[in-house]
VOBAVO-867478 format. One line per field, with one value per residue (C-alpha): x, y, z. Coordinates in nm, 4 decimals, decimal comma, padded with zeros to 6 digits. Layout:
N
u = [X|...]
v = [Y|...]
w = [Z|...]
***
This chain:
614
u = [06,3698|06,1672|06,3536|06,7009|06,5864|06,5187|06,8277|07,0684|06,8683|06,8063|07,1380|07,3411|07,2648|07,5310|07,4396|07,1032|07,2183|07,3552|07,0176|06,8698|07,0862|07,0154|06,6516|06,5314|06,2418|06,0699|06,0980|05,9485|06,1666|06,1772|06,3604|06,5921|06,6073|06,6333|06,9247|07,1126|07,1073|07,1828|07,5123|07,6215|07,5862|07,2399|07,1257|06,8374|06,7447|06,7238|06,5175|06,2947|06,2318|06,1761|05,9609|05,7853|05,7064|05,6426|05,3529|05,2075|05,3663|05,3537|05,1518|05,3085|05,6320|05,6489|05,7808|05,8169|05,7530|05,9348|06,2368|06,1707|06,1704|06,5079|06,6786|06,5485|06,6506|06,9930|06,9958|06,8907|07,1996|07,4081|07,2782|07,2792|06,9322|06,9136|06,5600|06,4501|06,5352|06,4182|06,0813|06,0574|06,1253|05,9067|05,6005|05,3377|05,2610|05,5979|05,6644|05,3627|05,5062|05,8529|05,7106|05,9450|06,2560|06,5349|06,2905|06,1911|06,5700|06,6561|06,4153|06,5755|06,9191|06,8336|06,6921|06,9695|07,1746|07,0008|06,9616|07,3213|07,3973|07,1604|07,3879|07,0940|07,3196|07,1048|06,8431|07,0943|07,1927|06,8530|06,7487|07,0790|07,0652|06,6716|06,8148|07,0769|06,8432|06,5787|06,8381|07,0084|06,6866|06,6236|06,6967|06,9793|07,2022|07,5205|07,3918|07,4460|07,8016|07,6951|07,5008|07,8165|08,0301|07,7515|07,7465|08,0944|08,0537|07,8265|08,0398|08,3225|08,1367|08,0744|08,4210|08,4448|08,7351|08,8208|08,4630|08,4501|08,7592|08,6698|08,3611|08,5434|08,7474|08,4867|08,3019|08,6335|08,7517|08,3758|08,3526|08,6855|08,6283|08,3149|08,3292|07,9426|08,1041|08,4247|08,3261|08,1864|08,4990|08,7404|08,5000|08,5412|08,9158|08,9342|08,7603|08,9545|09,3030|09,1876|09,0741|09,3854|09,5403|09,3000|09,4657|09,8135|09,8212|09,9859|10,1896|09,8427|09,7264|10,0300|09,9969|09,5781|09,6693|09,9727|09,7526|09,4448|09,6450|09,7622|09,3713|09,2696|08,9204|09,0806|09,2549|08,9439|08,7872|08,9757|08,8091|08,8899|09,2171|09,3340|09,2110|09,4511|09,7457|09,7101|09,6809|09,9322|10,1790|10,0494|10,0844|10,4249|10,5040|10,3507|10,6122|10,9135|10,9674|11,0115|11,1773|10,8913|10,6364|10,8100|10,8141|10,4081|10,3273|10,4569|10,2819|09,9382|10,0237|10,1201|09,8161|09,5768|09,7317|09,6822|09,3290|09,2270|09,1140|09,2279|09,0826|09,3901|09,5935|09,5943|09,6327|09,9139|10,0967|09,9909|10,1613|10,4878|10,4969|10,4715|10,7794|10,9915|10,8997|11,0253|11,3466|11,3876|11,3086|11,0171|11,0588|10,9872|10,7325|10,5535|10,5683|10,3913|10,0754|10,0457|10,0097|09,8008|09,6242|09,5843|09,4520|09,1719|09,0902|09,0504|08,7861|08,6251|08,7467|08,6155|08,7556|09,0836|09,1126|09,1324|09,3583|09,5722|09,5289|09,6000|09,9248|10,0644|10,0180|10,2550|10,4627|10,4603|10,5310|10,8258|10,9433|10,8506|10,6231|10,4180|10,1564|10,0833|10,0513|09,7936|09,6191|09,5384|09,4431|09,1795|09,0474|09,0330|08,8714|08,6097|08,5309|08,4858|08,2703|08,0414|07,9983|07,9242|08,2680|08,2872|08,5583|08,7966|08,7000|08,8109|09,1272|09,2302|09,1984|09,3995|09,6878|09,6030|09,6164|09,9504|10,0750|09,9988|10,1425|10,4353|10,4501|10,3586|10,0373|09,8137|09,5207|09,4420|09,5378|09,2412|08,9784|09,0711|09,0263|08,7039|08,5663|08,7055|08,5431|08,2035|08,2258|08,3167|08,0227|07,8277|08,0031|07,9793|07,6213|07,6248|07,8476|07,6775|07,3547|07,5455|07,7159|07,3944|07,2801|07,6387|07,5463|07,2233|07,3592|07,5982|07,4081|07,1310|07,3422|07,4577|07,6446|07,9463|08,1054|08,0518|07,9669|08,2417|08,1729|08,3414|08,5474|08,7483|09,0630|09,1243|08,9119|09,0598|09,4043|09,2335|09,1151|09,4261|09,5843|09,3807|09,2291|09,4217|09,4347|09,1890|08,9243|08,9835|08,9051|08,6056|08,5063|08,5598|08,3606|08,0325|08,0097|07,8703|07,8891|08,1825|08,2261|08,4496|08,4987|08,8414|08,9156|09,3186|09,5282|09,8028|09,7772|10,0684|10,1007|10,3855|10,4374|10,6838|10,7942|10,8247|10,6336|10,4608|10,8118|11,0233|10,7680|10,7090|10,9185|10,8153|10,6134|10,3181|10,5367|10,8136|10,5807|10,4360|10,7895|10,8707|10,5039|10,5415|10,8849|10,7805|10,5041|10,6726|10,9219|10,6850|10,5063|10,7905|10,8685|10,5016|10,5516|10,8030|10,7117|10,3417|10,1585|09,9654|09,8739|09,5157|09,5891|09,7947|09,6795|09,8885|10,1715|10,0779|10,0729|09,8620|09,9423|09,7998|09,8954|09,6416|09,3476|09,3630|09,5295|09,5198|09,8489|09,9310|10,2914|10,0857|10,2146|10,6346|10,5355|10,4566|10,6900|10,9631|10,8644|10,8772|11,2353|11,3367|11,2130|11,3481|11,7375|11,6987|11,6731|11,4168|11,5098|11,3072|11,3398|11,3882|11,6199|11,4253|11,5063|11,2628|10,9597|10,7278|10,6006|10,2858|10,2016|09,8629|09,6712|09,2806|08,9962|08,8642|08,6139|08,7154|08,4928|08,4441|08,2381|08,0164|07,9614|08,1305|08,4689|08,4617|08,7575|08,8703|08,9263|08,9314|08,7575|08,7754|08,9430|09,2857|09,2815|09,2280|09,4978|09,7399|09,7047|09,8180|10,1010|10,2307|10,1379|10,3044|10,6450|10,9706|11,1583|11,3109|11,1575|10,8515|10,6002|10,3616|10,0571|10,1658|10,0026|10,1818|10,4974|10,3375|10,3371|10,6867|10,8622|10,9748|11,1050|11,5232|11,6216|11,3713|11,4493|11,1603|11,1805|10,9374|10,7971|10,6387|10,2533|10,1108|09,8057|09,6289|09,3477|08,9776|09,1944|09,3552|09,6790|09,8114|10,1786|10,3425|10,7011|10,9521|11,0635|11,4585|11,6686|11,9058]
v = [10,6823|10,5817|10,2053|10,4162|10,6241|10,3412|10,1880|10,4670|10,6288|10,3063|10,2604|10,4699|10,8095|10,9593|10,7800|10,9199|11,2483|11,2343|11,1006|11,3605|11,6309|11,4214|11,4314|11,7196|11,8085|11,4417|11,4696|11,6829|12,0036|12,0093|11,6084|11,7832|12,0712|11,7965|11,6130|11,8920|12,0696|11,7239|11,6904|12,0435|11,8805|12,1673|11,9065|12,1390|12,2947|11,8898|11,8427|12,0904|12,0097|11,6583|11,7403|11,9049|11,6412|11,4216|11,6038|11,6871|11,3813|11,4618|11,2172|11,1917|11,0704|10,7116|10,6370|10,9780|10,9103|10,5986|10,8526|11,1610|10,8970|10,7276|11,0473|11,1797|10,9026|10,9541|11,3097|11,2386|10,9828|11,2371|11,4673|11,1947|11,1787|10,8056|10,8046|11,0060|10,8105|10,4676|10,5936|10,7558|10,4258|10,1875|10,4007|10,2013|10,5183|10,5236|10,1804|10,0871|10,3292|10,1147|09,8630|09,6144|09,4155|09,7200|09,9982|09,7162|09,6375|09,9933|10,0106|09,7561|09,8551|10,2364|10,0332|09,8590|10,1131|10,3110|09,9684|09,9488|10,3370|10,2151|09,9017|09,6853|09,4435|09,1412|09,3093|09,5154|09,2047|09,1055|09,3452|09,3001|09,0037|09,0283|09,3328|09,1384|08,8417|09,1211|09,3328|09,0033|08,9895|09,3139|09,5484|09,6256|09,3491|09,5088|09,7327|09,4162|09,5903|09,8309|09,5680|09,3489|09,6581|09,7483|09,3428|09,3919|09,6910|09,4790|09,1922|09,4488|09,5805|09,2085|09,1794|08,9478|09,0963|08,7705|08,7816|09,1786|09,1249|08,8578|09,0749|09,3781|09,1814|09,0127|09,3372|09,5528|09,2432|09,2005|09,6073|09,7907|09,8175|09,9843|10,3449|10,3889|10,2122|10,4629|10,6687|10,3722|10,1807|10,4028|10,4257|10,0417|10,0007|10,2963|10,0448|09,7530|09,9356|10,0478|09,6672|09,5541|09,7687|09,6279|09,2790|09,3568|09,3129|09,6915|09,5783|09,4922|09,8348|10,0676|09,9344|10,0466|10,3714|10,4799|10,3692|10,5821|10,8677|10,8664|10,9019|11,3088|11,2527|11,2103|11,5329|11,6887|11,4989|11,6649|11,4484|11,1193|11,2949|11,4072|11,0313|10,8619|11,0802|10,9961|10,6574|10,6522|10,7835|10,5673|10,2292|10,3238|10,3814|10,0515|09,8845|10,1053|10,2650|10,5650|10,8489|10,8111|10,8181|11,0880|11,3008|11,2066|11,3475|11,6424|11,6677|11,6098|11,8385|12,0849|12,0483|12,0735|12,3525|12,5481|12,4111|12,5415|12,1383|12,1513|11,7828|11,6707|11,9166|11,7868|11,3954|11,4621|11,6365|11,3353|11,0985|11,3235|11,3040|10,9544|10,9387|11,1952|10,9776|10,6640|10,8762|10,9331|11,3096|11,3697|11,7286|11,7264|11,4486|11,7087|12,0002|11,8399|11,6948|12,0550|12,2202|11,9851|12,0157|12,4075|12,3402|12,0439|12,3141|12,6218|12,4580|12,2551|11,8955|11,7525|11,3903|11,5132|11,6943|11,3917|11,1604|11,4588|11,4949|11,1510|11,1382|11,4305|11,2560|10,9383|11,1618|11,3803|11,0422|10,9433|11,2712|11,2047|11,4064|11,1218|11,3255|11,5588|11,2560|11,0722|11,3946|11,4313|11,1022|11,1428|11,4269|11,2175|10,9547|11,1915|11,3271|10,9772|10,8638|11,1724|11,1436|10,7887|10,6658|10,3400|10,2170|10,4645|10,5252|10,2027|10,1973|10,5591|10,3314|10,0747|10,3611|10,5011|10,1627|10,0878|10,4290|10,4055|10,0818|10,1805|10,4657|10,1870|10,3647|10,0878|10,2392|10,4450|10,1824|09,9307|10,2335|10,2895|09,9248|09,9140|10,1574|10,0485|09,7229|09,8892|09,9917|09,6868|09,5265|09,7496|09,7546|09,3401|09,3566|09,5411|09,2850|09,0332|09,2046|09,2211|08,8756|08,7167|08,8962|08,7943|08,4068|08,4350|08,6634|08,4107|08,1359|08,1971|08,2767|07,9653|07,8690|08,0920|08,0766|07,9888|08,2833|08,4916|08,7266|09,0864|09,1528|09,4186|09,4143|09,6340|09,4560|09,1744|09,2893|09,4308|09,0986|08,8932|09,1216|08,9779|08,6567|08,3669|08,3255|08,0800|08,2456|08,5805|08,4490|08,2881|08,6394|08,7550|08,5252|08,5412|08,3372|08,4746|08,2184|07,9889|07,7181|07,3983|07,0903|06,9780|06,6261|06,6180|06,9278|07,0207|07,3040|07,5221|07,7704|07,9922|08,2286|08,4609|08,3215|08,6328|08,8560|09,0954|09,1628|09,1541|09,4296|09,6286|09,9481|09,9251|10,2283|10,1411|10,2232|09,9976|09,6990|09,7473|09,7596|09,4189|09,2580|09,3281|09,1808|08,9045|08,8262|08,8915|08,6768|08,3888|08,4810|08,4267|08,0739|07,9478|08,0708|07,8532|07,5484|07,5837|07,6794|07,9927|08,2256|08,1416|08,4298|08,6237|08,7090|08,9133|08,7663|08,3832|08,3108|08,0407|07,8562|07,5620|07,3380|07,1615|07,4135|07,5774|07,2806|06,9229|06,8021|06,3987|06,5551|06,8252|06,7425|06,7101|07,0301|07,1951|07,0563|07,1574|07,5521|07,4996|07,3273|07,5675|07,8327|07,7334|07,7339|08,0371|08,0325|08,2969|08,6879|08,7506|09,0642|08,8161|08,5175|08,1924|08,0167|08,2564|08,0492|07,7739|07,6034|07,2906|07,1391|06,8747|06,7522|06,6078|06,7448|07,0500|07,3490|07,6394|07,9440|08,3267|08,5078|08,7260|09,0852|09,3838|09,3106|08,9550|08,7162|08,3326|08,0982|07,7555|07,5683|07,1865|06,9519|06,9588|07,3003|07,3104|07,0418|07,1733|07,4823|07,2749|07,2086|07,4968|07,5439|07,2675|07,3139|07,5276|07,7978|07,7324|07,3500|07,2040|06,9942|06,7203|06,4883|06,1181|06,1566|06,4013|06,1790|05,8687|06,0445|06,2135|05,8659|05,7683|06,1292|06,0414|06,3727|06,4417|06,3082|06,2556|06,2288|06,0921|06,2735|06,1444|06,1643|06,5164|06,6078|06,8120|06,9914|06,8652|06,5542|06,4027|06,2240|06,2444|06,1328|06,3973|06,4392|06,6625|06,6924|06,7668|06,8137|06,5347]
w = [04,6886|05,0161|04,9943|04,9387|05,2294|05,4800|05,3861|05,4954|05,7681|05,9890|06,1434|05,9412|05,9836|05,8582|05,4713|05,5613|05,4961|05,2055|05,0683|05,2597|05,0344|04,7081|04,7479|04,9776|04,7766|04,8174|05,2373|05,4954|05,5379|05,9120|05,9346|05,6877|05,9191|06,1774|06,0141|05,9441|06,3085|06,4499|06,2138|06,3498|06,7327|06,7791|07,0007|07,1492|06,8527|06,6622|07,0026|06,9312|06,5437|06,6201|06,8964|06,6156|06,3872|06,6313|06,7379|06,4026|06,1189|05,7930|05,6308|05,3228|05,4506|05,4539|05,8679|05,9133|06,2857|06,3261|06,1199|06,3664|06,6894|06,5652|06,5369|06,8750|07,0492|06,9341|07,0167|07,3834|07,4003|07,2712|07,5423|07,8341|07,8715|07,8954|08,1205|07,8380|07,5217|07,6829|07,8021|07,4151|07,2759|07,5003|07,4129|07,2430|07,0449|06,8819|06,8491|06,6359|06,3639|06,3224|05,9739|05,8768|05,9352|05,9156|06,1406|06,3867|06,4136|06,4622|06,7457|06,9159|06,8788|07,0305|07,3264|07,3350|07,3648|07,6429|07,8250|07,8590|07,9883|08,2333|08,3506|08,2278|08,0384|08,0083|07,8659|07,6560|07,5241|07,4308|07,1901|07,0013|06,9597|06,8292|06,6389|06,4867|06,3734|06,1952|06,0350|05,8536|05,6737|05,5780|05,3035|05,4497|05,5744|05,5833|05,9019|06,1087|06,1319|06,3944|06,5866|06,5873|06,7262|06,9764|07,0792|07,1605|07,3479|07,5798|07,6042|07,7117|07,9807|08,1560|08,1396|07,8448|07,6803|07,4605|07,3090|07,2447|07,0475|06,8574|06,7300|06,7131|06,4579|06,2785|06,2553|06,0691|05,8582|05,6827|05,6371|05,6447|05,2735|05,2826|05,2561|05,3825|05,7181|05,7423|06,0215|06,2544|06,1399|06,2854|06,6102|06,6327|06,5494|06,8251|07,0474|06,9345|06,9884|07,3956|07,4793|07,3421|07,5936|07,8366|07,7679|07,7183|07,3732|07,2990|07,0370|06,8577|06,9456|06,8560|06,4874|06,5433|06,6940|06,4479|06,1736|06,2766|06,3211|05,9538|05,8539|05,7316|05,9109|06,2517|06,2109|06,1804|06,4916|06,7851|07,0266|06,8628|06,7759|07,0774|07,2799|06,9956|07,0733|07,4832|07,4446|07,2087|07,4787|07,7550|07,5107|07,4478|07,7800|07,8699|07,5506|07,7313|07,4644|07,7528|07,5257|07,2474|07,5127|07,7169|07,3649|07,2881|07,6339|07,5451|07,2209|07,3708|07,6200|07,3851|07,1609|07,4120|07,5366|07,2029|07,1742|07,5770|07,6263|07,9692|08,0501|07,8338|07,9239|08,2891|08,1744|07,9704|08,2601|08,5078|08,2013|08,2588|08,6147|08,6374|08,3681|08,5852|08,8894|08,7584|08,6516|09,0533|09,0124|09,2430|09,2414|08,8370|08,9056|09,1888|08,9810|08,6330|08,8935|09,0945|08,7410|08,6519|09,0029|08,9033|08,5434|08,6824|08,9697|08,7594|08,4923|08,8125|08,6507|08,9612|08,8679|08,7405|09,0894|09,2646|09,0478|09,1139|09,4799|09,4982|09,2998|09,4919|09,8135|09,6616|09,5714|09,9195|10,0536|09,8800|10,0326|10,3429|10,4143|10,5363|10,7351|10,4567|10,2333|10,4756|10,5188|10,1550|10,0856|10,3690|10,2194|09,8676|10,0862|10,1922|09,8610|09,6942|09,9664|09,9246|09,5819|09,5738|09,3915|09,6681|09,3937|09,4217|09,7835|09,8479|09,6478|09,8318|10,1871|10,0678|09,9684|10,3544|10,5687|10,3213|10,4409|10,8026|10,8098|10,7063|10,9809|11,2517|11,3588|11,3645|11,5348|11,2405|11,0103|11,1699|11,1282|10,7875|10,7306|10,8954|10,7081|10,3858|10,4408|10,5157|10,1954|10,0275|10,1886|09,9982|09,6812|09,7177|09,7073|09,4173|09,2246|09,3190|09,1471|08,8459|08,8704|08,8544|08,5418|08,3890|08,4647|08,3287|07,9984|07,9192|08,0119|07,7847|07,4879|07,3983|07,7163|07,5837|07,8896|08,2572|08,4287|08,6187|08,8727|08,8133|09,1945|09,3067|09,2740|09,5584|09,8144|09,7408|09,8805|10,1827|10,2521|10,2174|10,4179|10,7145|10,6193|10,4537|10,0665|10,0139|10,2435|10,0932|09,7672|09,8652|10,0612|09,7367|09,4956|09,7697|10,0420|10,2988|10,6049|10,5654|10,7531|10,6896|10,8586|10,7797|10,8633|10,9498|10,9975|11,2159|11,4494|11,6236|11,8851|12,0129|12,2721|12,4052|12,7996|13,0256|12,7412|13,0429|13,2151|12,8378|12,7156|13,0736|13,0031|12,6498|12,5119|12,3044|11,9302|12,0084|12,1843|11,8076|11,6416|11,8504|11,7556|11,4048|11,3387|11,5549|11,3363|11,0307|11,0786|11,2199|10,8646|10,6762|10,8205|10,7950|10,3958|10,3425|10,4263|10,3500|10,6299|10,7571|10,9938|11,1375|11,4159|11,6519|12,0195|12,2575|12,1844|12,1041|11,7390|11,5502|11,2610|11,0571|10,7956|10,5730|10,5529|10,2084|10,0569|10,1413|10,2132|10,3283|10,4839|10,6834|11,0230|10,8886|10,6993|11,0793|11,2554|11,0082|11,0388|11,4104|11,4101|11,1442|11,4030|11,7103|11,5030|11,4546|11,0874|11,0374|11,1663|11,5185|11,7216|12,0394|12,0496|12,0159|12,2946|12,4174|12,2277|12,3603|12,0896|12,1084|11,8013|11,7310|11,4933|11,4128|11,3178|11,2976|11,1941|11,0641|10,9337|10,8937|11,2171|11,0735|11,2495|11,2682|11,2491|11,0045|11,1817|11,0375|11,3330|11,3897|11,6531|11,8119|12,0070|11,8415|11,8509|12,2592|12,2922|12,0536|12,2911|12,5812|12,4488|12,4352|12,7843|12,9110|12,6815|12,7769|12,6455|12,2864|12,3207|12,0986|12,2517|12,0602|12,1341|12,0634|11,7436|11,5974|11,7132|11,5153|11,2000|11,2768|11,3763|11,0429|10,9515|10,9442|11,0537|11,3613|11,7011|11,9221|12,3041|12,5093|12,8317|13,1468|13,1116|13,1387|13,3323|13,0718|13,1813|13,0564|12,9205|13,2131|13,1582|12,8319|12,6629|12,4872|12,3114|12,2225|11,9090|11,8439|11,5299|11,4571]
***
């Protein structure tokens, strides 16, 4: 009976106590007592019985320590006390009573687990992997299952979706016969069925869910139960299959209602606002999210709070109620922060700068951003921590993959929104100090004659208005042919071609957005015969300045002359060096018109030319 024992009890507790039933007269009574207050979720009491043994092992029970220690671990995980379980399993005085392939392999797997609570993933990874190895050549081979499922778990949690499903898959096609494997089967295909949402794949997860849901034990399981039916709505709202999902809100709404499980309660109404918003009826879509505000306040569902604070200020928005909306997310803002949630602290900003925006108050849309990107310094460091461990993870197990760094999705869009593409993504993936010497670009500048008397009587809101569509439109050209912004001051605005990509028609590509500009072609709050535009092109070094308030610039010769230029052109008129005119002179549809030498300051007589359409 002791082999029988070993076999079910290491890794498979549930087995275990059925063998515990069949043969209670051969075991201690109180790891019966044990098992049994465990299975009825007693954590404190299985605590205290373990606690028990522990202290004072019967010594005719074969492992009875190594049993008592296995099953105490798992009741702190079931309690959250991670600090508690790990220090339990890393003592010498409990390890040295694990004998064999399948115990030692059980020790490693509980350390494995607590390992990864803790965000220790490499290590997490470790013991698996030794656990996996051990229990393939044990007694009890077919407990590699769980290890498989937990490897996956692991994987998931660096990010590597493709590999979690591929063991996910492995693990239910070698057991989903088994009916010692039923339980932790339908944990896994539970697991399986949310990644595949995670990917897209909810066809592939529908057919999981539906088929779960047919299953007696999961009727039984509310928690399980009640997680199927919610996802089941949100993957069919992600198919849009909108009146089936519209209907399974209301069901899970409905059941948790009559079961007082006000967690779901509250995300099934936030499911049914979001379907009455995208139906245009924002008075539905408020009401569903303020009951659901109610229910999250009244049984202190601190989290739920939020998500709900934040979806009534979208909504409040759409209304337009835009300072009620700002207001709110502030306060979300605050609460994040507090609590340590940088994530969502972030993500609220990024709703707050998008709002502001919108409402042309740009003051309070800069401080927002400052502070947002405060926090994604910190949250940076933090990935980078764990993008190093995901390298060397990976790296050590077989060279899998090369190793990705996990970034924000949310910081990312703050950055584009004020450096260009490529930059941001290199922000992004690390770098710290960049700086890039870029060999042959082409530099532009334009500026606004008579800005200070066009702008004089101006108040501050519509000098903004009259900056921002200037901009935007400026954007817009610089989009289409390939170039981008560099930087805007007062009212001059720099552009280069040739810095994120490298382009042989760079100069044509510049000169074309600044013809194309000049026409008229591109919708500007000021006609542009009102423009000066000076266009060059060389060398230069670009980079991020580091400090309070990061900035990408570009620096050098060309960038000096291109800037005289612009000085020294006239109203609606571009101006070019002589080698920006070289590389233009074959270009059939560009006329280019020779001036008398320029005195250009720190350069001393220089030809330039204008360039004309044909």
């Amino acid at each position: 009976m002791d082999s029988t024992f070993d076999n079910a009890f290491f890794l498979n507790l549930r087995s275990a106590v059925k063998v515990v039933l069949a043969n209670r007269a051969q075991l201690d009574s109180r790891l019966y007592d044990a098992l049994e207050f465990y299975q009825q979720r007693n954590y404190p009491q299985t605590q205290s019985v373990l606690e028990d043994i522990l202290q004072t092992p019967p010594p005719e029970v074969k492992n009875s320590t190594a049993y008592a220690a296995s099953l105490l671990a798992r009741c702190y995980a079931s309690r959250g006390k991670d600090q508690e379980g790990l220090e339990l399993l890393e003592s010498e005085e409990i390890a040295r009573h694990f004998h064999g392939a399948l115990a030692t392999s059980t020790l490693y797997w509980l350390t494995a687990h607590f390992y990864k609570a803790q965000g220790r993933y490499s290590e997490a990874m470790e013991k698996l992997q030794t656990a996996l190895d051990l229990v393939l050549t044990s007694t009890a081979p077919k407990n590699a299952f769980r290890i498989v499922s937990d490897l996956a778990n692991v994987h998931l949690a660096l990010g590597d979706e493709a590999r979690a499903i591929t063991l996910y898959e492995s693990a239910i096609s070698e057991f989903e016969e088994d009916a010692d494997y039923k339980d932790a089967l339908v944990r896994t295909r539970c697991n399986l069925a949310s990644v595949y949402q995670g990917v897209s794949r909810n066809g592939d997860a529908i057919n999981i869910i539906d088929e779960l849901l047919e299953l007696e034990e999961i009727e039984r399981d509310w928690s399980t139960f009640i997680a199927l039916k919610l996802n089941r709505a949100i993957t069919l709202k992600a198919l849009a299959r909108m009146d089936e999902s519209l209907k399974a809100y209301s069901e899970v709404r409905d059941l948790a209602r009559a079961k007082h499980d006000a967690q779901f309660e509250a995300r099934a109404l936030i499911g049914l606002s979001e379907h009455a918003r995208q139906g245009d009826s924002i008075d539905d879509a408020l009401a569903y999210v303020k009951e659901a505000y109610e229910i999250s306040e009244a049984h202190k569902l601190q989290e739920m709070i939020l998500v709900c604070m934040k979806r009534i200020a979208v909504l409040q928005h759409a209304n337009g109620k835009v300072d009620d909306a700002i207001a709110l997310l502030r306060e979300c803002f605050t609460r994040y922060v507090s609590n340590g949630n940088r994530r969502e602290a972030i993500g609220t900003a990024s709703d707050i700068v998008d709002f502001l925006t919108k409402a042309h108050r740009y003051e309070g849309a800069l401080e927002t951003l400052q502070e947002s990107m405060r926090l994604q310094r910190s949250v940076y460091e933090a990935e980078t921590e764990r993008a190093v461990e995901i390298a060397s993870v990976r790296t050590r197990l077989a060279k899998e993959k090369e190793a990705a760094r996990v970034r924000d999705e949310e910081r990312s869009r703050v950055l584009n929104a004020v450096m260009p593409a490529h930059i941001a993504t290199r922000l992004t993936a690390g770098e710290r100090e960049i700086v890039d010497t870029l060999p042959a670009v082409t530099i532009m500048f334009a500026d606004v004659v008579g800005f200070t008397e066009l702008v004089s009587s101006m108040s501050g809101e519509a000098l903004l208005e009259l900056l921002s569509q200037l901009f935007t439109g400026l954007d817009a050209a610089a989009s289409r042919f390939g170039c981008e912004r560099v930087k805007t001051i007062g009212d001059s605005y720099m552009a280069i071609c040739g810095a994120s990509t490298e382009l042989d028609d760079h100069v044509e590509r510049i000169a074309r957005m600044a013809l194309a500009i000049v026409r008229g072609e591109f919708a500007l709050p000021i006609n542009p015969s009102r423009l000066r535009i000076g266009i060059n092109t060389g060398p230069v070094i670009a980079g991020v300045m580091d400090g309070q308030r990061i900035s990408y610039d570009v620096w050098g010769d060309t960038v000096n002359v291109a800037a005289r230029m612009e000085e020294h052109s006239k109203p609606g008129s571009i101006n070019c060096t002589e080698v920006v005119a070289m590389q233009l002179a074959n270009v059939a549809d560009m006329r280019l018109i020779k001036r008398e030498p320029l005195n250009i300051h720190g350069k001393g007589l220089m030809t330039t030319y204008w360039i004309e359409s044909t």
